[in-house]
C-alpha positions in Angstrom: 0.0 0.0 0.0 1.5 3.5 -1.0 2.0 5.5 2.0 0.7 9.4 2.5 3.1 10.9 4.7 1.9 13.5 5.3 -0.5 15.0 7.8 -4.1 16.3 7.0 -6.6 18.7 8.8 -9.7 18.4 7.1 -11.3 21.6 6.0 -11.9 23.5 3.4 -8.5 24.5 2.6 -7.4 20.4 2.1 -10.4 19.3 0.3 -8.9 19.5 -3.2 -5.4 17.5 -1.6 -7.8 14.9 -0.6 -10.1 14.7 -3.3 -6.5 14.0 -5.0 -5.5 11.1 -2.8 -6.7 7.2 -3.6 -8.8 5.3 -2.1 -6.5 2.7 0.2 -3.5 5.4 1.1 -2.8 5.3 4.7 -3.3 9.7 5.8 -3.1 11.4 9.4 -5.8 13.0 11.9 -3.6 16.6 12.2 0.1 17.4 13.6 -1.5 16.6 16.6 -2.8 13.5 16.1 0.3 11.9 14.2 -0.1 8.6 15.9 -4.1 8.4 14.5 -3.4 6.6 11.3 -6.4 5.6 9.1 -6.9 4.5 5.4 -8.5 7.2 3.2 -12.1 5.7 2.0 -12.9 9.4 0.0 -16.1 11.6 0.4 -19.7 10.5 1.4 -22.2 10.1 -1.8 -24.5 12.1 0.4 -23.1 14.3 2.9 -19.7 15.3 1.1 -17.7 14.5 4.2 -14.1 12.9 4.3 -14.1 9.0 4.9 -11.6 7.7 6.8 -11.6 4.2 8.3 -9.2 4.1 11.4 -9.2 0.4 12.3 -6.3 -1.0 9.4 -7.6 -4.4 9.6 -10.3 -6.3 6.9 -9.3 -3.9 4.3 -10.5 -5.8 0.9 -14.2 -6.0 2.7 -13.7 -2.4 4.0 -12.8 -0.4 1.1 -15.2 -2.7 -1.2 -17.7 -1.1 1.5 -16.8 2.1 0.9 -16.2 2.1 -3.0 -20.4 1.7 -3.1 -21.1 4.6 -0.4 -18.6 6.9 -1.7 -19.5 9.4 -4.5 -18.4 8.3 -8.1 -15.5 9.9 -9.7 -15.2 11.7 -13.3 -13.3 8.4 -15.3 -11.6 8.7 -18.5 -10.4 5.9 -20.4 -6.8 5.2 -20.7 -4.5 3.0 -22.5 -2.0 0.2 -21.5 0.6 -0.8 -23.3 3.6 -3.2 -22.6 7.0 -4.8 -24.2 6.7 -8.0 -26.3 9.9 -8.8 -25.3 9.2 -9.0 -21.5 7.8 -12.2 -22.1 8.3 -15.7 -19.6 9.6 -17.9 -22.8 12.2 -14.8 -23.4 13.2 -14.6 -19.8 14.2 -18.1 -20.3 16.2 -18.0 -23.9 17.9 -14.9 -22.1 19.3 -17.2 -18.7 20.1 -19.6 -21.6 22.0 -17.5 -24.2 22.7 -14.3 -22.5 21.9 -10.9 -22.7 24.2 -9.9 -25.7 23.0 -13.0 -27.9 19.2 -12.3 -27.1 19.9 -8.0 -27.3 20.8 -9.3 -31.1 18.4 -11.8 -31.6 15.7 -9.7 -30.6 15.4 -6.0 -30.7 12.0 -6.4 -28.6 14.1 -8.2 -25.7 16.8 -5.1 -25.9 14.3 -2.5 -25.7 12.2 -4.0 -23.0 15.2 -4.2 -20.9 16.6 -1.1 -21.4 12.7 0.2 -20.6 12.7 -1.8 -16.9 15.9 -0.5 -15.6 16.4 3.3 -17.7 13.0 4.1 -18.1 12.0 7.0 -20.4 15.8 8.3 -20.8 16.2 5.1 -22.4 13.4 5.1 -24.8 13.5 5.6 -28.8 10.3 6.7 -30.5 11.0 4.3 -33.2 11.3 0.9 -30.6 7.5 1.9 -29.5 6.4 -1.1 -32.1 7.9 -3.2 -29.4 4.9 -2.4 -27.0 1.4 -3.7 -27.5 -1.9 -3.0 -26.1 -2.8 -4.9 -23.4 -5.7 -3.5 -21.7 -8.1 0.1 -21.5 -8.1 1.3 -17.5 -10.8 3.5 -16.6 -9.1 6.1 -14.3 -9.0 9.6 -13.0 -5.7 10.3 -14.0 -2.4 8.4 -14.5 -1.6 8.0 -10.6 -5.2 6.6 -10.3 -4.9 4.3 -13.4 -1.0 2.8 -11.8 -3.5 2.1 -8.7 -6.5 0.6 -10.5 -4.3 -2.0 -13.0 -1.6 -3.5 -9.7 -4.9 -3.5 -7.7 -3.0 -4.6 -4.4 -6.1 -5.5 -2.7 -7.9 -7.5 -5.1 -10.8 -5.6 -5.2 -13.6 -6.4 -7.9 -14.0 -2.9 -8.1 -10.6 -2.1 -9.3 -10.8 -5.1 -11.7 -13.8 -3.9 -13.2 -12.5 -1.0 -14.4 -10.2 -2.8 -16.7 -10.5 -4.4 -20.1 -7.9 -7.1 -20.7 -7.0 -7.9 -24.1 -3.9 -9.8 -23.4 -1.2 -11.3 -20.5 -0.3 -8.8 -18.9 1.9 -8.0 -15.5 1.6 -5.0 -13.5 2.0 -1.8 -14.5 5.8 -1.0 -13.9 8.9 1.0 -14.9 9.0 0.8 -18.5 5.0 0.5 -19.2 3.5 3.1 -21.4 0.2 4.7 -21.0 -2.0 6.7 -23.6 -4.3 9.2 -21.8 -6.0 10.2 -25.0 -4.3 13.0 -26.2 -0.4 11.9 -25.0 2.0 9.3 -24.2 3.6 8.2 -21.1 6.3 6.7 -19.8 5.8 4.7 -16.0 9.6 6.1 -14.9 11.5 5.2 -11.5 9.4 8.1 -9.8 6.2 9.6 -11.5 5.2 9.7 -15.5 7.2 11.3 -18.5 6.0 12.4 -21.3 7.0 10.6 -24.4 7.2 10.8 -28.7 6.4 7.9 -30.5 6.2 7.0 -34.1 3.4 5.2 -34.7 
């Protein structure tokens, strides 16, 4: 679960930091209150008020709970895609060959590779026909769709969001998400914006 380290008076003034924040991150009562550590469940449907469950335990039942009593959120669609060289059968002609035998063998493997441990500084706008489509995430932005694909709960609702149209792993350094209008790369920390040539 991420962590929100940070601490949050709720009032006015924080509404648009929590309306921010995703459903399952740990937040804190006030300064005061450090120690009061509950799991942010998002605004009542009805009342507009700030959920917060404070009891950490039964989270999958809890959070399914709240998904139905909290008020829905503005999705858009987004798009998944991810390296046809990370695949299991390469993983294995790479501990058999090598790196520098498969890099040659298969550009796919080489770019995929450079993908998982550089990121975007390593990607080519040309290698982009090494990544395929794998699903379309209904999300509120591209923090919200990295939450909604790994789904560390196992929550239905998370899973219904997606539409899977192949194997996939979760979404990692290296993964590429179209948001409709732009590109972007999952990097070691946060999202770049990429180029690719279609």
């Amino acid at each position: 679960m991420s962590q929100f380290i940070k601490a949050i008076d709720y009032s006015e003034a924080t509404h648009e930091e929590l309306e921010a924040l995703q459903v399952g991150q740990w937040v804190y009562w006030s300064e005061a209150l450090k120690h009061r550590k509950g799991i942010w469940c998002g605004f009542e449907r009805d009342t507009n008020t700030p959920c917060v469950w404070w009891k950490s335990h039964e989270p999958v039942e809890l959070l399914a709970e709240y998904y139905a009593k909290c008020k829905p959120l503005a999705l858009s669609k987004f798009e998944l895609y991810q390296n046809t060289g990370m695949s299991q059968s390469n993983g294995e002609l790479i501990n058999r060959f090598g790196l520098d035998v498969m890099f040659e063998r298969d550009p796919a493997i080489k770019s995929a590779w450079d993908a998982r441990h550089k990121g975007s500084k390593s990607f080519k706008a040309n290698t982009f026909k090494h990544w395929a489509k794998v699903s379309d995430i209904q999300a509120t932005d591209l923090e919200d769709c990295f939450y909604q694909q790994n789904n560390p709960y196992g929550l239905e609702e998370c899973e219904a969001r997606l539409t899977r149209y192949a194997r996939q792993w979760s979404m990692s350094v290296g993964d590429i998400v179209f948001d409709g209008a732009a590109y972007h790369m999952c990097d070691n920390a946060g999202w770049t914006a990429i180029e690719v040539a279609a």
